[in-house]
C-alpha positions as CSV (number, residue, x, y, z in Angstrom):
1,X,0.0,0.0,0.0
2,X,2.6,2.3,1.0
3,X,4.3,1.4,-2.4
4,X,1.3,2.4,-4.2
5,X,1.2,5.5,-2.3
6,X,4.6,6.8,-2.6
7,X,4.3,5.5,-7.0
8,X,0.9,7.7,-7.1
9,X,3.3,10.9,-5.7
10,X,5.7,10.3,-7.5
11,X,3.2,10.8,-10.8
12,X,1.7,13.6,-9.2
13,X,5.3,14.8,-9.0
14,X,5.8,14.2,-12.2
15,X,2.4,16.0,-13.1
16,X,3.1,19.4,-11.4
17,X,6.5,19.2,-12.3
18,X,5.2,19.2,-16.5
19,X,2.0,21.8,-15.5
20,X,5.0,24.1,-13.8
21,X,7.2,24.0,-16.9
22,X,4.0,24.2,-18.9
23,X,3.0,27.5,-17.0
24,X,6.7,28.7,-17.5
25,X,6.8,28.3,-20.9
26,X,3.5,30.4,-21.2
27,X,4.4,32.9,-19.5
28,X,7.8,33.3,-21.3
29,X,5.3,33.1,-24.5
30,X,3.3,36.0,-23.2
31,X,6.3,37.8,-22.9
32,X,7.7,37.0,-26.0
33,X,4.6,38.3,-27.7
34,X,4.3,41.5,-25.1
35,X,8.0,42.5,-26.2
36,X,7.9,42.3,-29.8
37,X,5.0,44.6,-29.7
38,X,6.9,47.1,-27.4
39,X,10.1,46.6,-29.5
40,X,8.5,47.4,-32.9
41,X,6.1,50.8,-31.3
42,X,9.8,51.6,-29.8
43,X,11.1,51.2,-33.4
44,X,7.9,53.7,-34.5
45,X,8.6,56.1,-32.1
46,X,12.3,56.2,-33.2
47,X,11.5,57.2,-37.0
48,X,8.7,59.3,-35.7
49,X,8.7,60.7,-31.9
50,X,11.0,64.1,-31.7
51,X,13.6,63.2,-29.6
52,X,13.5,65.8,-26.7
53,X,10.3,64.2,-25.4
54,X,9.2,61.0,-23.3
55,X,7.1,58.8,-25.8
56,X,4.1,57.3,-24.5
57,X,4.4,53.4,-22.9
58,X,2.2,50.2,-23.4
59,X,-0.2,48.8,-20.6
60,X,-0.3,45.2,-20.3
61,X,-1.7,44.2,-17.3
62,X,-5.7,45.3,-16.9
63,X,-7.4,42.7,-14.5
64,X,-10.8,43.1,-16.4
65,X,-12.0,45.6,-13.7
66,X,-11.9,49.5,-12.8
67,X,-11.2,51.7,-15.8
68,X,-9.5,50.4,-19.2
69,X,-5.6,51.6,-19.8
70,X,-5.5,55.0,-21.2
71,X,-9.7,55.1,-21.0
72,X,-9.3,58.8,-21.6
73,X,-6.4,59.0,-24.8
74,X,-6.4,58.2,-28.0
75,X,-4.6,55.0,-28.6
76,X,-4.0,52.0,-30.0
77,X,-5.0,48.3,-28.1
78,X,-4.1,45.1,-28.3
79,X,-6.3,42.0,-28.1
80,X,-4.0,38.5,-26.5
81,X,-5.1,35.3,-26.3
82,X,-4.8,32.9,-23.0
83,X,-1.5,32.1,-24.2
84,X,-0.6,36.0,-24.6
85,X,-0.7,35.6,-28.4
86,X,-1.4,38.7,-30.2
87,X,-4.5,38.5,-31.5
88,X,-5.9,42.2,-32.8
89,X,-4.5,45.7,-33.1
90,X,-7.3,48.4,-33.7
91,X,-7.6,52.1,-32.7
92,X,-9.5,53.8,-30.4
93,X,-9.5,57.7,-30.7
94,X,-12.2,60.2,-31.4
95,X,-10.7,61.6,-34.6
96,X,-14.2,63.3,-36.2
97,X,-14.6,66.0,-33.2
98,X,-12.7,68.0,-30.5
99,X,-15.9,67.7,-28.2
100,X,-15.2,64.4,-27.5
101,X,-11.4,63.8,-28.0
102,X,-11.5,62.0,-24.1
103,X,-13.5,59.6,-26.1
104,X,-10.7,57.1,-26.9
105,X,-9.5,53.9,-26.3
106,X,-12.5,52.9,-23.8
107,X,-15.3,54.0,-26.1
108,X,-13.9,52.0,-28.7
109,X,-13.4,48.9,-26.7
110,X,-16.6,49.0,-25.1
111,X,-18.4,49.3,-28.2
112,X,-16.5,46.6,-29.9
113,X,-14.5,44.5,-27.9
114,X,-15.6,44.2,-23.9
115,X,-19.1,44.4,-22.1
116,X,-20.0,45.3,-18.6
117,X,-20.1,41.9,-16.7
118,X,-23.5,41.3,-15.7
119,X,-22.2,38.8,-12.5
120,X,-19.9,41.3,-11.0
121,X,-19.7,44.6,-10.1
122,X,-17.3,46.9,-12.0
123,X,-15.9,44.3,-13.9
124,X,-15.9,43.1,-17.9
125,X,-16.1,40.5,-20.0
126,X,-15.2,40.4,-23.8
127,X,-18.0,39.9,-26.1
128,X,-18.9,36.9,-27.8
129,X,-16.8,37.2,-31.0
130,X,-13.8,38.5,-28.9
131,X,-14.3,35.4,-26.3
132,X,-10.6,34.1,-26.6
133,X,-9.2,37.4,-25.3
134,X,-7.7,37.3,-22.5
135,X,-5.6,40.1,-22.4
136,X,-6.1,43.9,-23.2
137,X,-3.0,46.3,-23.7
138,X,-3.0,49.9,-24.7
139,X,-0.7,52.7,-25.7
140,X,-2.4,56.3,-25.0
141,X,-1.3,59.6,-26.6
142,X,-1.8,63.3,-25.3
143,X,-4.6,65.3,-27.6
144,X,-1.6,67.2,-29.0
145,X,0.4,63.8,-30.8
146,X,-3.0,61.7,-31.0
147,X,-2.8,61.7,-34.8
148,X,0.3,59.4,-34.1
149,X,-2.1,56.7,-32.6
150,X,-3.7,56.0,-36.7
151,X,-0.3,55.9,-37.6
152,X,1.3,53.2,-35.0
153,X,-1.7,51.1,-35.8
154,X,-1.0,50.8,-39.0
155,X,3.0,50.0,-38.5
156,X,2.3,47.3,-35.8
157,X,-0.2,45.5,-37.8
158,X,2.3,45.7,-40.7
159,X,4.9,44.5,-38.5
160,X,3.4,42.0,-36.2
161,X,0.4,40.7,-38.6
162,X,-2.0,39.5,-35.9
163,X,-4.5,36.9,-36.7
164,X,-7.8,38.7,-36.4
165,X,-6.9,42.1,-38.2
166,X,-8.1,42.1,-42.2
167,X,-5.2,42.6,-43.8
168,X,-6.8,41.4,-46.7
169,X,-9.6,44.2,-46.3
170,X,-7.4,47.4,-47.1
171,X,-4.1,47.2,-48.3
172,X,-2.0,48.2,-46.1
């Protein structure tokens, strides 16, 4: 019995030891993905940010709650998958009117992307055609540079080619 016992922890061992370098290697993956996209808006900002100012930074880590990253800018967001894939690149800024430029990235994913989540307080879920996100990032741009937002869209789905964007729509 005891032999049984100890051969059944020694598979569990076994298990968690494969589900813990399962979990590494996803979150080395999510990463991965979460760097290229930084490296390539860092490459952007280098052929098109002047130099004497602080560029604007990505914001990864939104835990579905309180107010989306940059809720107020125009920006770009990006959609990842469980595994932190990359998954969608759109734009949300309120380029039509200056009475509503604080209309940005959080209009545009609440219309399209997320929904208030009916079973919790203050929290979100994604919508039914965006149910494999997982992950929302966003980059957010002062009034002043938001034409630069419609531009790094463009470059990172150029560069990065996620899944879910229609390249084939527009040429791009």
């Amino acid at each position: 019995m005891a032999r049984m016992q100890a051969l059944n922890l020694t598979r569990q061992g076994k298990f968690a030891l494969r589900a813990g370098r399962a979990n590494v290697c996803l979150c080395l993956r999510r990463l991965w993905y979460i760097n290229e996209l930084i490296v390539k808006t860092e490459e952007f900002f280098h052929k098109h940010w002047n130099d004497e100012k602080n560029y604007p930074a990505w914001k990864n880590r939104w835990d579905w709650s309180s107010s989306v990253p940059y809720h107020n800018k125009a920006g770009v967001y990006a959609l990842f998958d469980e595994s932190g894939r990359l998954l969608y690149i759109g734009l949300g800024a309120s380029v039509r009117s200056v009475k509503y430029q604080e209309h940005g990235v959080s209009r545009r994913l609440l219309s399209h992307v997320i929904k208030k989540d009916p079973t919790k307080k203050r929290t979100y879920a994604p919508r039914k055609k965006w149910a494999s996100v997982s992950g929302i990032g966003a980059i957010g741009f002062d009034y002043s540079d938001s034409y630069l937002a419609a531009a790094l869209e463009v470059f990172l789905i150029r560069q990065l080619k996620p899944p879910m964007n229609n390249v084939g729509k527009i040429d791009l």
